[in-house]
KEMARVO-432090 format. One record per atom (N, C-alpha, C): atom name; x, y, z. Coordinates in nm, 4 decimals, decimal comma. Layout:
<recs>
<'CA' <X Y Z>>
...
</recs>
This chain:
<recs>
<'N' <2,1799 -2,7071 2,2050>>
<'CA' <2,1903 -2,5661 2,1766>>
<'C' <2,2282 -2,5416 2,0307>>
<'N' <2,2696 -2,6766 1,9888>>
<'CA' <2,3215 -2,6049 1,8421>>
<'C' <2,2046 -2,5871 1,7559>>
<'N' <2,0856 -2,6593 1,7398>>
<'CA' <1,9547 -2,5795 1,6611>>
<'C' <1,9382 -2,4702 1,6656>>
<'N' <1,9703 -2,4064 1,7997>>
<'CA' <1,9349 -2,2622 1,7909>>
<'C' <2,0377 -2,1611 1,7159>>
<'N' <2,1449 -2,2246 1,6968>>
<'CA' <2,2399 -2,1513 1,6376>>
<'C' <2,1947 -2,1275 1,4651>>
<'N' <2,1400 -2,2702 1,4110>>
<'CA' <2,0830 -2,2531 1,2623>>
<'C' <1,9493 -2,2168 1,2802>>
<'N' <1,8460 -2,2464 1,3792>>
<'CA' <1,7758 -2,0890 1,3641>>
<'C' <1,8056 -1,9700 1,3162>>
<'N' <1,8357 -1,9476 1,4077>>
<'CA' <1,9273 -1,7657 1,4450>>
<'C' <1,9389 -1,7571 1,2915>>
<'N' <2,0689 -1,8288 1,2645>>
<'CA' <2,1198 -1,8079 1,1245>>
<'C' <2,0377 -1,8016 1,0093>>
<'N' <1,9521 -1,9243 1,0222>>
<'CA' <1,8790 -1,8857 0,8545>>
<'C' <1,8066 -1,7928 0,8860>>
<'N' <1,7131 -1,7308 1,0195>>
<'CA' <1,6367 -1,6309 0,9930>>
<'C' <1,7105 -1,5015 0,9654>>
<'N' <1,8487 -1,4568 0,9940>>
<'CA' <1,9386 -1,3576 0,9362>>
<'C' <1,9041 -1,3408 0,8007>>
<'N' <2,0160 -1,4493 0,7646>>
<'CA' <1,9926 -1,4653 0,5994>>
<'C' <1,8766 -1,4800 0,5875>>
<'N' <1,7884 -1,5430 0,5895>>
<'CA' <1,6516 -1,4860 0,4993>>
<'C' <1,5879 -1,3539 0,5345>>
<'N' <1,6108 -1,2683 0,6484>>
<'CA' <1,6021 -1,1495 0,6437>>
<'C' <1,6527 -1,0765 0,5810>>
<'N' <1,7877 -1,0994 0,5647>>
<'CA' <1,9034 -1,0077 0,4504>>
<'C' <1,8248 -0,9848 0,3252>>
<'N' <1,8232 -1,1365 0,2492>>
<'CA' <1,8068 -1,1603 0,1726>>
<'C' <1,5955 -1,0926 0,1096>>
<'N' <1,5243 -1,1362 0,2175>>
<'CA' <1,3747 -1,0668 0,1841>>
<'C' <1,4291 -0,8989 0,1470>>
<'N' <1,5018 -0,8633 0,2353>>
<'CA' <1,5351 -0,6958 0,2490>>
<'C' <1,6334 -0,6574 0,1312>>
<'N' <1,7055 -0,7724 0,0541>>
<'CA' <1,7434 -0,7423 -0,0634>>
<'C' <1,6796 -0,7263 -0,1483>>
<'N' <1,5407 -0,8069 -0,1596>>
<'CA' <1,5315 -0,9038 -0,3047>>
<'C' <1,3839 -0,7340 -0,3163>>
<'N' <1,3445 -0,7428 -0,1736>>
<'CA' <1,2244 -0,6281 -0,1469>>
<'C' <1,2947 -0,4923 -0,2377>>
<'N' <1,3794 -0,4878 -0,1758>>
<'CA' <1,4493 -0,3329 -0,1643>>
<'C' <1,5010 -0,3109 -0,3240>>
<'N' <1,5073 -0,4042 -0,3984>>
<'CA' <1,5897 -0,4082 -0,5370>>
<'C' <1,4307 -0,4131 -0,6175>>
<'N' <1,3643 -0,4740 -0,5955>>
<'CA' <1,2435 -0,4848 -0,6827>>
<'C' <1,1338 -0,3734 -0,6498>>
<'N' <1,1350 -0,3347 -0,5420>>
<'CA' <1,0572 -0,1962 -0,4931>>
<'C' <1,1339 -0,0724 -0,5617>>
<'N' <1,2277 -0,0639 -0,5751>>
<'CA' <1,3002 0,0829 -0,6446>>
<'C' <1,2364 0,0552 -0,7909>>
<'N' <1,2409 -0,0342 -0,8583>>
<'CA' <1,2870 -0,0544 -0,9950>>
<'C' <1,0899 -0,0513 -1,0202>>
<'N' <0,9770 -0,0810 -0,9608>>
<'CA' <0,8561 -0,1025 -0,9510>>
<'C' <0,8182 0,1160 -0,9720>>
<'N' <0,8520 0,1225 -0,8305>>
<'CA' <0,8235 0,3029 -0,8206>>
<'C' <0,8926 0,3664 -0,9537>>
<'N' <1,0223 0,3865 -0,9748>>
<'CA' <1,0634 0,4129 -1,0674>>
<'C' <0,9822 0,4110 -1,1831>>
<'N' <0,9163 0,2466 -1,2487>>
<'CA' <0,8063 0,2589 -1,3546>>
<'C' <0,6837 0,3281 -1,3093>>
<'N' <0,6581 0,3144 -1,2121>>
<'CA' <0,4997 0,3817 -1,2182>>
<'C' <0,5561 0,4970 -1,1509>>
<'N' <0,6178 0,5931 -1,1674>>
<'CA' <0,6182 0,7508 -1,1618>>
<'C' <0,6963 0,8148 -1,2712>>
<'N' <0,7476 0,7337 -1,3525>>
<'CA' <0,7807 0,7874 -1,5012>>
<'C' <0,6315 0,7721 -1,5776>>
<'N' <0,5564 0,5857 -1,5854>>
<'CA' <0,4347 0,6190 -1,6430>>
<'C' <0,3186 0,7349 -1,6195>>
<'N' <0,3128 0,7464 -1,4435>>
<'CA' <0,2355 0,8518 -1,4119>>
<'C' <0,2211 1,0045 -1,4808>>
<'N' <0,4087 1,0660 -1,4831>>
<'CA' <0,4274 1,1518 -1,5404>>
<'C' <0,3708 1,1901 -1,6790>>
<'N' <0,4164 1,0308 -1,7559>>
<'CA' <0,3349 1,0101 -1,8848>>
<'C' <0,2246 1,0547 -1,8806>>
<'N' <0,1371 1,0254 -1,8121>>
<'CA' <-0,0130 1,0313 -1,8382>>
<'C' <-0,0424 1,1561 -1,8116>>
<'N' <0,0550 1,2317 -1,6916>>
<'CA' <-0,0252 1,3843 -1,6432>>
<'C' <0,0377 1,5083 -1,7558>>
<'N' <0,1136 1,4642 -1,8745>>
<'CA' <0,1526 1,5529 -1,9402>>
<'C' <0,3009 1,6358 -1,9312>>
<'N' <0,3652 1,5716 -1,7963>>
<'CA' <0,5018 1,6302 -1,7754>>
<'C' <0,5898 1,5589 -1,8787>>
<'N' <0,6144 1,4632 -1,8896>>
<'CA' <0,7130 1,4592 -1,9774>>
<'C' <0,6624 1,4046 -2,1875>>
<'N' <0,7272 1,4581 -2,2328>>
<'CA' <0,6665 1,4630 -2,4121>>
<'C' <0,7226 1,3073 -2,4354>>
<'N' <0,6643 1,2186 -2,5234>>
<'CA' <0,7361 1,1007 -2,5343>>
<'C' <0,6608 1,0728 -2,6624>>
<'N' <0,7341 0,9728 -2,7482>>
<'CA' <0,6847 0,9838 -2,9013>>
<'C' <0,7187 0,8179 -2,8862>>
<'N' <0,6393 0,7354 -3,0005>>
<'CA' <0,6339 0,6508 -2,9956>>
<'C' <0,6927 0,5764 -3,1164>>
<'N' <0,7870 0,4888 -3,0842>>
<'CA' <0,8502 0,4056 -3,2521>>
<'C' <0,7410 0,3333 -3,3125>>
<'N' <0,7828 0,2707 -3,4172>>
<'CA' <0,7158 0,2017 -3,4876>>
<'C' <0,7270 0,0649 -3,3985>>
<'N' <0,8331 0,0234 -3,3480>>
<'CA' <0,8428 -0,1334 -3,3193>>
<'C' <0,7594 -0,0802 -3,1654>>
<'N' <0,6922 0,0043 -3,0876>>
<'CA' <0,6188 0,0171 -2,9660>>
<'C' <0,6836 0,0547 -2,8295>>
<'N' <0,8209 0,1095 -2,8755>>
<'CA' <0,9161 0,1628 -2,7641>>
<'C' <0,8815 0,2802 -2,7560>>
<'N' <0,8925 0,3452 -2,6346>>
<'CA' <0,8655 0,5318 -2,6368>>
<'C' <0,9695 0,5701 -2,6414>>
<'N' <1,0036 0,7007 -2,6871>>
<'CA' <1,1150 0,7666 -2,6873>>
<'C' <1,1038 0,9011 -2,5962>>
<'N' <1,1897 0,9604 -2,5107>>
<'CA' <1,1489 1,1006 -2,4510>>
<'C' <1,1878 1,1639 -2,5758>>
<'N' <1,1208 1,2860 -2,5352>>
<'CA' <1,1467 1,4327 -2,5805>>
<'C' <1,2418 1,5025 -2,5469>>
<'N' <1,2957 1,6114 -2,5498>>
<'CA' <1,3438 1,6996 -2,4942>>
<'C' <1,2862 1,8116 -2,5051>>
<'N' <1,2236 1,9078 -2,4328>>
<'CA' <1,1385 2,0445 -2,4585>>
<'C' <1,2767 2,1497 -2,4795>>
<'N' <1,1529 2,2179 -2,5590>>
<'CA' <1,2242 2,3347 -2,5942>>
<'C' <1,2625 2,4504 -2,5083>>
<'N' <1,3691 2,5389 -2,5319>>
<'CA' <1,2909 2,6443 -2,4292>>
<'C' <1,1834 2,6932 -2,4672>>
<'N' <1,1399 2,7776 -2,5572>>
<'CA' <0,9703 2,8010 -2,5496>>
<'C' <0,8791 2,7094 -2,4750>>
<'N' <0,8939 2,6204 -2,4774>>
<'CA' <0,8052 2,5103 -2,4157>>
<'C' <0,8022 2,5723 -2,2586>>
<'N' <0,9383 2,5032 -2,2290>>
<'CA' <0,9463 2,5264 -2,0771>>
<'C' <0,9203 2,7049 -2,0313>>
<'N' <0,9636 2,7796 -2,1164>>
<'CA' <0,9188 2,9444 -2,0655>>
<'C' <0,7457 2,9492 -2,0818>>
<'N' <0,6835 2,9040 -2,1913>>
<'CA' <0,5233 2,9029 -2,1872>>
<'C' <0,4993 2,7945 -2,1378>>
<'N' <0,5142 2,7274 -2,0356>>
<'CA' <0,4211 2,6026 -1,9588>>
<'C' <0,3538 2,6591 -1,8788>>
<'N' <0,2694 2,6456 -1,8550>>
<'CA' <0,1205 2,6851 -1,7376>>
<'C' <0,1847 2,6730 -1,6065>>
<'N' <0,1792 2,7521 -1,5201>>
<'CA' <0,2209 2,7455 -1,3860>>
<'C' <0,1030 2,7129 -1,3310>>
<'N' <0,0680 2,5423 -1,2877>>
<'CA' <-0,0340 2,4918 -1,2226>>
<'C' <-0,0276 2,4829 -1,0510>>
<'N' <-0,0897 2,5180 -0,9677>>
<'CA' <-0,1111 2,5177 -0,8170>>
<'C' <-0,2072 2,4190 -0,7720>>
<'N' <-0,1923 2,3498 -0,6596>>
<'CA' <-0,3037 2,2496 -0,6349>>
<'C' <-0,3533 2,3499 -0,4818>>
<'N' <-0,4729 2,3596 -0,4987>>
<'CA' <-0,4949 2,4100 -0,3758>>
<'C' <-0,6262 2,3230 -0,3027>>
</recs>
């Protein structure tokens, strides 16, 4: 009976652990591709250094009072 006990066990821990390693690298994945997305659809202003880092913007209010009120229908 005792095999089944280190069964049991490593499949825990390697469940823990898949559901860590998933769950830490899936946030940090979405996070980049819905800031880049934003990039591309025009929501957020971003300027670019010389060494190839982006920098945000901050809008103005004019900006934000004249932005296009877009609807998807």
């Amino acid at each position: 009976m005792e095999p089944l006990y280190w069964y049991v066990g490593a499949y825990i821990v390697g469940t823990v652990m898949g559901f860590w390693f998933g769950r830490h690298n899936g946030i940090s994945l979405g996070i980049l591709t819905e800031v880049d997305k934003l990039i591309e659809d025009g929501y957020i202003k971003t300027r670019t250094q010389p060494n190839g880092d982006l920098d945000l913007i901050k809008l103005t209010l004019e900006e934000k009072i004249d932005a296009p009120e877009t609807t998807d229908s």
